[in-house]
Structures are given as structure tokens and as C-alpha cells.
C-alpha positions in Angstrom: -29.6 -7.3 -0.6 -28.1 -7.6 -4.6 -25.2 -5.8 -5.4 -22.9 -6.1 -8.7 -19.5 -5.3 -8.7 -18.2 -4.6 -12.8 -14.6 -5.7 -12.5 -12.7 -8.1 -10.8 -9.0 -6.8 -10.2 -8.1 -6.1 -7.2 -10.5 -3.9 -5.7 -13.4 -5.6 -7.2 -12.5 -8.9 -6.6 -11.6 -8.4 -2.6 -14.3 -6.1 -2.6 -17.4 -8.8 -4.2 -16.0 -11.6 -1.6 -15.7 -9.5 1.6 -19.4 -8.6 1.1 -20.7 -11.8 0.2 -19.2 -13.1 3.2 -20.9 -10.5 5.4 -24.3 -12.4 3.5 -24.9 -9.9 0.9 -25.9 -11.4 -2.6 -23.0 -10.2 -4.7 -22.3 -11.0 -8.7 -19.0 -9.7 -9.8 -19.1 -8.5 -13.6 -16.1 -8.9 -16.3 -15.6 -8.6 -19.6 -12.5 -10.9 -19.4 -14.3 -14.1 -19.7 -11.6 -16.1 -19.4 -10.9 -14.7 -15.9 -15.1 -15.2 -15.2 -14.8 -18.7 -16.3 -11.5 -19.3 -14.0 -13.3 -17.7 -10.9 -15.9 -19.6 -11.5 -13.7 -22.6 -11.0 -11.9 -21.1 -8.1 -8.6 -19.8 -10.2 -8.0 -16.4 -8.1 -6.1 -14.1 -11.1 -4.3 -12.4 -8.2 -2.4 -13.4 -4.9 -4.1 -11.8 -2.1 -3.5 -14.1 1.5 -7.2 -15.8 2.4 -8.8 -14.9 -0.8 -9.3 -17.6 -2.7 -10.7 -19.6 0.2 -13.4 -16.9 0.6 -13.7 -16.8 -2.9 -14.5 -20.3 -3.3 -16.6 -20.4 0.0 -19.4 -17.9 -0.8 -19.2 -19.1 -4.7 -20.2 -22.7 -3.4 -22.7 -21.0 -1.0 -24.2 -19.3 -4.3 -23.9 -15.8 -2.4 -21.0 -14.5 -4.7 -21.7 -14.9 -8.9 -19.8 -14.5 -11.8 -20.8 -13.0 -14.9 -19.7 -11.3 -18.3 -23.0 -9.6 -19.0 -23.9 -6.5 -16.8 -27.4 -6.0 -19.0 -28.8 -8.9 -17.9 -28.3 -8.7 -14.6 -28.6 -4.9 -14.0 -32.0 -4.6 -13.1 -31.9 -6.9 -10.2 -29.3 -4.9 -8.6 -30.1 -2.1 -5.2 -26.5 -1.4 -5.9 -23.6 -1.4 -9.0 -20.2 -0.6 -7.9 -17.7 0.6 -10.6 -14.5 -1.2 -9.7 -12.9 -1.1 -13.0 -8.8 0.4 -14.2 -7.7 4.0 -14.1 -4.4 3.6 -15.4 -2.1 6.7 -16.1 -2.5 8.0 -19.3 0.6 9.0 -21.6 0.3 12.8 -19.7 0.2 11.0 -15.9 -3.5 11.3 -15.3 -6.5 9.2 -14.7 -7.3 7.0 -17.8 -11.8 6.9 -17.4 -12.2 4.6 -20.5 -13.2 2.0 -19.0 -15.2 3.9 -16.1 -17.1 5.8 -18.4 -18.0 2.9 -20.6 -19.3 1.0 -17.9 -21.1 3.8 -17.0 -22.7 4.1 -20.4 -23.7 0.4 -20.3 -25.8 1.0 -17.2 -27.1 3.8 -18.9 -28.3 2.2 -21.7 -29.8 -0.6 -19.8 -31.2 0.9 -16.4 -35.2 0.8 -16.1 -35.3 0.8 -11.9 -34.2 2.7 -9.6 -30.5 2.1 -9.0 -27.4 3.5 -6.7 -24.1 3.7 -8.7 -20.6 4.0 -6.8 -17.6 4.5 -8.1 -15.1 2.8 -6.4 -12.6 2.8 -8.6 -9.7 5.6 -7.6 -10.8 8.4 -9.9 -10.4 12.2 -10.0 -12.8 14.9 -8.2 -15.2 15.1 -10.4 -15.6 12.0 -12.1 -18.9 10.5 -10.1 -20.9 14.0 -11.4 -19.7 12.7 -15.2 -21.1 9.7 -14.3 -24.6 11.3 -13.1 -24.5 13.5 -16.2 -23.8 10.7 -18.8 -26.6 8.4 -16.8 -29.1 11.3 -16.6 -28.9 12.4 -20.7 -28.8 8.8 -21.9 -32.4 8.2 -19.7 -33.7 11.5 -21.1 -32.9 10.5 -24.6 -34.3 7.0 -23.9 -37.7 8.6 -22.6 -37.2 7.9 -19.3 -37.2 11.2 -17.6 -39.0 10.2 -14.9 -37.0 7.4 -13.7 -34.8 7.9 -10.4 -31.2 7.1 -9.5 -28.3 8.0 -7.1 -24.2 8.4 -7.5 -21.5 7.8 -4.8 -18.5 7.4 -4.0 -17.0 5.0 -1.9 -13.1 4.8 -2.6 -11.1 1.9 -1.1 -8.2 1.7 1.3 -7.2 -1.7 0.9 -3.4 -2.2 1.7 -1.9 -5.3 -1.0 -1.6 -7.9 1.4 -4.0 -7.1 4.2 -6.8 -6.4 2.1 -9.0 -8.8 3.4 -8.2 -7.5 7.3 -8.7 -4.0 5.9 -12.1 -4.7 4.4 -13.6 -6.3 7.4 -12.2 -4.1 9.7 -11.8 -1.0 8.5 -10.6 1.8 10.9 -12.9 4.1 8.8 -14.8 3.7 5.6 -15.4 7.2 3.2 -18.9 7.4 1.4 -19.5 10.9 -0.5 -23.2 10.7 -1.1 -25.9 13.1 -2.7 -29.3 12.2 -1.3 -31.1 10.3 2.1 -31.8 7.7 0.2 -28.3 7.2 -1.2 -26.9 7.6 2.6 -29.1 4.7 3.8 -28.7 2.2 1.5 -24.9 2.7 1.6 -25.4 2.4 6.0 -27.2 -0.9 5.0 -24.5 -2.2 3.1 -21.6 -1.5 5.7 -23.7 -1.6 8.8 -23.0 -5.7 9.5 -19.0 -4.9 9.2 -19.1 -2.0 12.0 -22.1 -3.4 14.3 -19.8 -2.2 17.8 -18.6 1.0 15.8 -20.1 2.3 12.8 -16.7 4.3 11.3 -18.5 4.9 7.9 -17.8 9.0 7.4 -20.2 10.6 5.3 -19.6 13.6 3.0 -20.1 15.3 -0.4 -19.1 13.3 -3.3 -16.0 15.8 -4.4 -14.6 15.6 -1.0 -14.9 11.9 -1.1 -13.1 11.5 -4.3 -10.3 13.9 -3.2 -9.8 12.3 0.4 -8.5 8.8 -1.3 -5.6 10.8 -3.4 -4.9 13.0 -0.5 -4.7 9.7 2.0 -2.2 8.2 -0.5 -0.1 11.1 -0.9 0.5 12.0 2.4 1.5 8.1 2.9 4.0 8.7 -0.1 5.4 11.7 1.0 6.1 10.2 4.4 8.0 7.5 2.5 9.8 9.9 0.2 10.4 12.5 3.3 12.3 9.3 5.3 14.2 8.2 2.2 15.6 11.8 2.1 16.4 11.9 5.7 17.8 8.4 5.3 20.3 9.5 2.0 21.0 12.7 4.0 22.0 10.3 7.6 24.9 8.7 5.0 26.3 11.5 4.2 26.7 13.2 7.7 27.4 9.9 9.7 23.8 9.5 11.6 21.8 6.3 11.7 18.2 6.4 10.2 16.8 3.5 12.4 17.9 5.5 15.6 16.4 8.7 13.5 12.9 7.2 13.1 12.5 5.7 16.7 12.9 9.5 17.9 10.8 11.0 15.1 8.0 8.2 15.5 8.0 8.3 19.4 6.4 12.1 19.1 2.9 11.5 19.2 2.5 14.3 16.3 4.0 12.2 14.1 4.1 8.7 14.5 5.8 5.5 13.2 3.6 4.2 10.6 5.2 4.8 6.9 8.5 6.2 8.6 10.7 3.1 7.1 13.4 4.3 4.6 13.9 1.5 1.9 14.3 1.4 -2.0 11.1 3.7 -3.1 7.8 2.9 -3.4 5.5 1.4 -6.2 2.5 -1.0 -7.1 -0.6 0.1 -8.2 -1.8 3.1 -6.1 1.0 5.6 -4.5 2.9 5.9 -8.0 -0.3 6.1 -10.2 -2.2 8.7 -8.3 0.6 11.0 -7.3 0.7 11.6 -11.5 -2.9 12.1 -11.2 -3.3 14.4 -8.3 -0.8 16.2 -10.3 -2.6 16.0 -13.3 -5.8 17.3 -11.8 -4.3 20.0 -9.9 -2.4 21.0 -13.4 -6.0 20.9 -15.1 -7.0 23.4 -13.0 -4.5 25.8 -13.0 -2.6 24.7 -9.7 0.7 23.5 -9.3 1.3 20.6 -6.7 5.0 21.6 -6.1 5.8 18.8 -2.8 4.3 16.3 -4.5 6.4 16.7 -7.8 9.4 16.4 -5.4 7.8 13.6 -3.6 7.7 11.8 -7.3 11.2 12.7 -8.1 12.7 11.5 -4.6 10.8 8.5 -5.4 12.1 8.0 -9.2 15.7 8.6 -7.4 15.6 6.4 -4.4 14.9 3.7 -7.0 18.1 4.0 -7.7 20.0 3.6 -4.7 20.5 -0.3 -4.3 22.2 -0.1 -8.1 24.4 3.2 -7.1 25.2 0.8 -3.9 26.0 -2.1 -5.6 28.1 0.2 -8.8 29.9 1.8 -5.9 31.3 -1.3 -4.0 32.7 -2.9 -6.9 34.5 0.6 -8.1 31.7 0.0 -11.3 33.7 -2.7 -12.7 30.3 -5.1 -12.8 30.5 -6.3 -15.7 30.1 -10.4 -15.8 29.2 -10.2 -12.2 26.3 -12.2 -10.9 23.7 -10.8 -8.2 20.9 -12.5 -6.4 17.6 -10.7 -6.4 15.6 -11.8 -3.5 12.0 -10.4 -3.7 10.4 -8.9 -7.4 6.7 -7.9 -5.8 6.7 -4.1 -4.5 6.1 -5.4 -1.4 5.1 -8.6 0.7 2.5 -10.7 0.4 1.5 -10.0 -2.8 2.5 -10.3 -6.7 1.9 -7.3 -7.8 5.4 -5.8 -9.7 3.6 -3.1 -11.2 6.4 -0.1 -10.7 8.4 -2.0 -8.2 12.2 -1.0 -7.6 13.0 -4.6 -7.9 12.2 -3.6 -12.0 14.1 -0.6 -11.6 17.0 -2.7 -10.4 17.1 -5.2 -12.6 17.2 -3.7 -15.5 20.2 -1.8 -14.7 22.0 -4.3 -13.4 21.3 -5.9 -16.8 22.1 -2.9 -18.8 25.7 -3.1 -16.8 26.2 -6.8 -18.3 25.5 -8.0 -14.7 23.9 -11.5 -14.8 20.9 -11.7 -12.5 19.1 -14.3 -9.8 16.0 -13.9 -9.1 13.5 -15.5 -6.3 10.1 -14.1 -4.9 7.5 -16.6 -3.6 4.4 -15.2 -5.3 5.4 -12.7 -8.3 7.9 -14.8 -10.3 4.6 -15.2 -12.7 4.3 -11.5 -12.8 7.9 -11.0 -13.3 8.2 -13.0 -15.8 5.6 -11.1 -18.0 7.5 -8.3 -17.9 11.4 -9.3 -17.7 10.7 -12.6 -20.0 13.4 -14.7 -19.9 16.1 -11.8 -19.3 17.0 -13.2 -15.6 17.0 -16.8 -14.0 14.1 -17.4 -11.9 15.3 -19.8 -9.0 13.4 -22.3 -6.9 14.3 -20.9 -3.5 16.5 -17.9 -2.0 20.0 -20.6 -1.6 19.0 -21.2 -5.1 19.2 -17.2 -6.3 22.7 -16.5 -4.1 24.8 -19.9 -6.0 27.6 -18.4 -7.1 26.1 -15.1 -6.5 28.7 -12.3 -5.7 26.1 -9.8 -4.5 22.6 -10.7 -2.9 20.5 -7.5 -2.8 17.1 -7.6 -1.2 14.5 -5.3 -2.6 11.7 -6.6 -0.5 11.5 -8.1 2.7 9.6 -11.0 2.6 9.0 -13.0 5.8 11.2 -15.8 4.9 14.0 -13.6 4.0 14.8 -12.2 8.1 16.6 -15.2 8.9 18.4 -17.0 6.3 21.4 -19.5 7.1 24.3 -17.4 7.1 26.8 -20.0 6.7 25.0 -21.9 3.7 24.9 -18.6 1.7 28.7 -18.0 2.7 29.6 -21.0 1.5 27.2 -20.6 -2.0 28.0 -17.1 -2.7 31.2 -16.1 -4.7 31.3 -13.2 -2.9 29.8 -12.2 0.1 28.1 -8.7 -0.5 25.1 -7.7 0.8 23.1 -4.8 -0.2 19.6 -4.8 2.1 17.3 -2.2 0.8 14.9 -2.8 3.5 17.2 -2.5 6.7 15.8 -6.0 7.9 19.3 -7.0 8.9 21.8 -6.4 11.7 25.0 -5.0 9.6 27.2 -5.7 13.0 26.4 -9.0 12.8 26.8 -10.0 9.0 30.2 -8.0 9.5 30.9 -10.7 12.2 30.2 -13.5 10.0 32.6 -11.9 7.0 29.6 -10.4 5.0 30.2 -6.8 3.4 27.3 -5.1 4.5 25.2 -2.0 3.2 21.6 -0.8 4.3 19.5 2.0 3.8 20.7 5.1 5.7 22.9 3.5 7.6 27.0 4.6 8.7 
């Protein structure tokens, strides 16, 4: 089986190994040919834990290509996944630039029958554009007689976990139009579910609406826990205690009940505007998610506000350790992270900053330049720090030596926006202590 997959971010890239490595015959397909000709060489352009070494498996076992030209491989293909950006636009919605050119490429160079999924996150809608554009460009080409399918097929991959997700999904969503369509797509996914094929089958619109209405329900589970978390300060209660009762009802559950700093990346922030958006286009107003948004845009805030408080706001010509710039662990993706958020208050406060993540310093560093100081290690970030605040909780941040940073640190201030430390104990040991929701 010959699939292509046009673009190799994320989705595309986790997406194009994963299948090779199930034995399909995949070429991933960029315009970037500086990233083609890295990949090629086995230079992953993100950091994704066991990707590269699939990457570089299946590229040696010639099951997983690279290639800038879509033309001249289109018409090998059963299958071309679209797998390229929808960034918010200046109004919040779903930029399709790049979707819809793709789309036009294949148009302009199909002459076999062929099944095109989107699989890029885009609006309801957007796969019957695609069969629109596809169908007037063959008609005008004088091909009204040749045959070809749409789908949808959005992902669920978690930043991090993607390769777990991928091979073992606990569902995958297909929106489909025809038999033929449905039965290539069971094909495709059959070898990943062989003891329980999860693959859910539906229309194409419900398909492209289940992926933003998964994602905002996750989001408004984390903005719904960061209120109840702001709220417990106030009245005296403990979230953690809060969140073992609410996630021990078997209505609820415990999964995205953890209070923290906000969310971000490249999903939860991006298509909350564009669920909005779309609602807005079609004369609906999505009123929780707008507050789900603005909780969000708030709780941002709240390590800065923590850190403004303790010191009476006298921070000027203080120094804080930043420990963690990705959105969250294992990954390096800073894209609306409230480690960004942070920082750049604390800079517009005069505060001078430390900064130490073990994957997105790269990132970071495209978009904070040479603002901070980008340390070698976390002892490294807290020298002489008088805060340490902790955005995101990194593995090799739950137990750090204590006494080392006590001696390093100017002050000993700690602001945990995760909750993944005991405050009793740090109070023992002399630290000032302040979490998430917590007396």
C-alpha cells in the first residue's frame, strides 16, 4: 500500500513514520527542502521521544521517503493525506492557505483514482471545499469522468506520547463518503487494531467537528479546575484534596482535573479561537468557551501575580529561575506556553531571568532571543536566583537537591505552578513555598 503524507510537522511527520512502521510504503511531502534534505539524513525538526529512531529505521528500510515534489509522485499514491498548518488567522480562525493549495496541487495533477484526507485540524466544512475545488479543476481539465474520494481522519496525538497514541489508539475517527472510501481507510488502520478494531466511522462534518469538540472539552476541564483552584485560595480549601473527590466519581474522572499555570501549544489554544470562529460564522455564539479562553488568558498570569505579591511588587533587579519553557513535558514545542507569558513580565518588571528546559531552549530562544540567560542545568538557572518558579514539570525537576539550591539561591522562594511539590516539606527545609490552589 502507497500513501503520501504533504507536510511534515508534527502530525505529518509522527503520522508518515508510525505507518511506515506498521509496513505501509509511505513518502512524506514538503515544500521546505531544507527540512526534506535533513530528514533525509535523519535530522528530526521536532522533539518527539522515539521518533527519530523510527524515522531513521523505516528511511534505511526504504518504507518511509522524502520528497519536495507532490506532482511527481501523486499518481502512485491509494492515499494523500493533507497534514499541513492551520494557524489562527488575525480574527482567531482556521488559516486554509496552505490546505487549499495543496489541495489545488492534487487537482491539477490527479489522473487516477485517488482518496484524499484531511488530517490537518480544520473547520466543518473544509473536506467538502476540498471535493469541490478537486471536482471543478478535473471538469475544467476534461476529466469528468475520473473518480475520487474525501475524508477525514483528524488526529489525537498528545505532544509527547505521540508515538504511544498512534500505535495504540483508544479510538481512531474517519468521516467518510463512499464504501470504497470506508475500505481503504479499514486497510490502512486494520494492522494497528488487529485484537480491536476502534476505528469509528461517520459523515465527514461530524468527523471534522468531533476533533474541536474533543479538545475543548479537555480545555474546559483545565480552565473549570484552574477556577476551582483560584476560588480554593481564597476560601482556605485545598485543590489536590478537591480533585481526588471530584475525580473519584466515576461521572467525571481524573484525567485533565490538574490545576496549573494555563494551557497552550499548538492545539487547545488555536482551536478554541476557531471553534469560536466557526460558530461566529454561523450566527452562534460559543459563550463557555469564550470564558474557557479568558480563564485561560488569566490563569497565565497567576505565577507573575504570585511572585509580584511575595515581594510586595518591589521586583525590580531581582533574579528568578525559570525551570521548564516547553508548554508541557517531553516536548519543545513553546508555541503559547505560560512559561512566555511569564517571562515576559517578569522582564517588563526589570526582573532578570534564568532559564533551563531540556528540549525547547532552541525554541525559546527563537522567540525570546537573547532577552534571558539560558543555563546548562536546573543548579545552573537557581545561582544566585531569589525566586525559582516552575512552569512545567519536567521529570527531572520532582526531586532536586534541596540543600544545593538553598545554598545557590539568594533567596529561597518557590513558586510551583504545577503542584509537583510537598509545600510542608520545602517549609521544613526554610523554603517559602507557593502552589496552585493551595492554603
Amino acid at each position: 500500500m502507497k500513501i503520501a503524507i504533504v507536510g511534515t510537522g508534527y502530525v505529518g511527520l509522527v503520522s508518515g513514520a508510525c505507518f511506515s512502521e506498521m509496513g505501509v510504503d509511505v513518502t512524506c511531502v514538503d515544500i521546505d527542502s531544507a527540512k526534506i534534505e535533513g530528514l533525509k539524513k535523519g535530522v528530526i525538526p521536532i522533539y518527539e521521544p522515539g521518533l527519530k529512531s523510527i524515522v531513521q529505521r523505516n528511511h534505511e528500510a526504504e518504507r518511509l521517503h522524502f520528497s519536495t515534489d507532490l506532482p511527481s509522485i501523486l499518481n502512485e499514491m491509494e492515499i494523500v493525506f493533507i497534514a499541513v498548518g492551520t494557524p489562527s488567522d488575525t480574527n482567531g480562525r482556521a488559516d486554509l492557505s496552505q490546505v487549499m493549495a495543496v489541495s489545488k496541487t492534487i487537482a491539477d495533477h490527479i489522473t487516477h483514482p485517488l482518496l484524499i484526507v484531511t488530517k490537518s485540524t480544520v473547520p466543518v466544512g473544509t473536506s467538502h471545499r476540498i471535493r469541490d475545488l478537486v471536482r471543478e479543476r478535473l471538469d475544467e481539465r476534461g476529466l469528468c469522468a475520473l473518480t475520487f474520494d474525501v475524508a477525514s481522519n483528524p488526529e489525537f496525538l498528545k505532544e509527547g506520547a505521540a508515538i504511544n497514541d498512534f500505535m495504540s489508539p483508544d479510538r481512531v475517527v474517519v468521516g467518510v463518503e463512499s464504501e470504497e472510501a470506508k475500505e481503504l481507510m479499514t486497510k490502512l488502520y486494520r494492522p494497528f487494531l488487529l485484537n480491536n478494531f476502534r476505528v469509528i466511522f461517520m459523515d465527514i462534518l461530524s468527523s471534522e467537528m468531533t476533533k474541536y469538540a474533543s479538545n475543548a472539552m479537555l480545555a474546559t476541564r483545565i480552565s473549570f479546575m484552574n477556577d476551582i483552584a483560584n476560588l480554593c485560595e481564597r476560601v482556605g480549601a485545598d485543590v489536590n484534596m478537591v480533585r481526588r473527590g471530584m475525580g473519584s466519581d466515576s461521572r467525571i474522572g481524573r484525567s485533565f482535573l490538574y490545576p496549573g499555570c494555563g494551557y497552550g501549544g499548538s492545539c487547545f489554544p488555536k482551536d478554541i479561537r476557531a471553534l469560536i470562529g466557526v460558530a461566529e460564522s454561523v450566527g452562534y455564539e460559543m459563550k463557555l468557551l469564550k470564558a474557557v479562553e479568558e480563564v485561560n488568558n488569566q490563569q497565565k498570569n497567576i505565577l507573575f501575580e504570585k511572585f509580584a505579591n511575595h515581594f510586595g511588587g518591589k521586583l525590580k533587579g531581582l533574579t528568578v529561575a525559570v525551570w521548564g519553557l516547553s508548554f508541557k513535558p517531553e516536548t519543545d514545542d513553546v508555541r503559547d506556553a505560560p512559561s512566555l507569558t511569564l517571562i515576559r513580565s517578569l522582564l517588563d518588571a526589570g526582573v532578570a531571568i534564568r532559564t533551563y528546559d531540556p528540549a525547547a531552549i532552541g525554541e525559546a530562544r527563537r522567540v525570546l532571543g537573547d532577552a534571558v540567560h539560558y543555563a546548562s542545568d536546573i543548579y545552573d538557572a537557581a545561582l544566585d536566583a531569589d525566586t525559582l518558579i516552575v512552569p512545567t514539570e519536567w521529570k527531572e525537576f520532582r526531586l532536586p537537591n534541596w540543600e544545593v539550591l538553598k545554598k545557590i539561591m539568594r533567596r529561597h522562594v518557590v513558586i510551583d505552578g504545577r503542584n509537583i511539590y510537598n509545600g510542608a516539606e520545602l517549609a521544613s527545609l526554610g523554603f517559602a513555598y507557593h502552589g496552585v490552589g493551595q492554603k
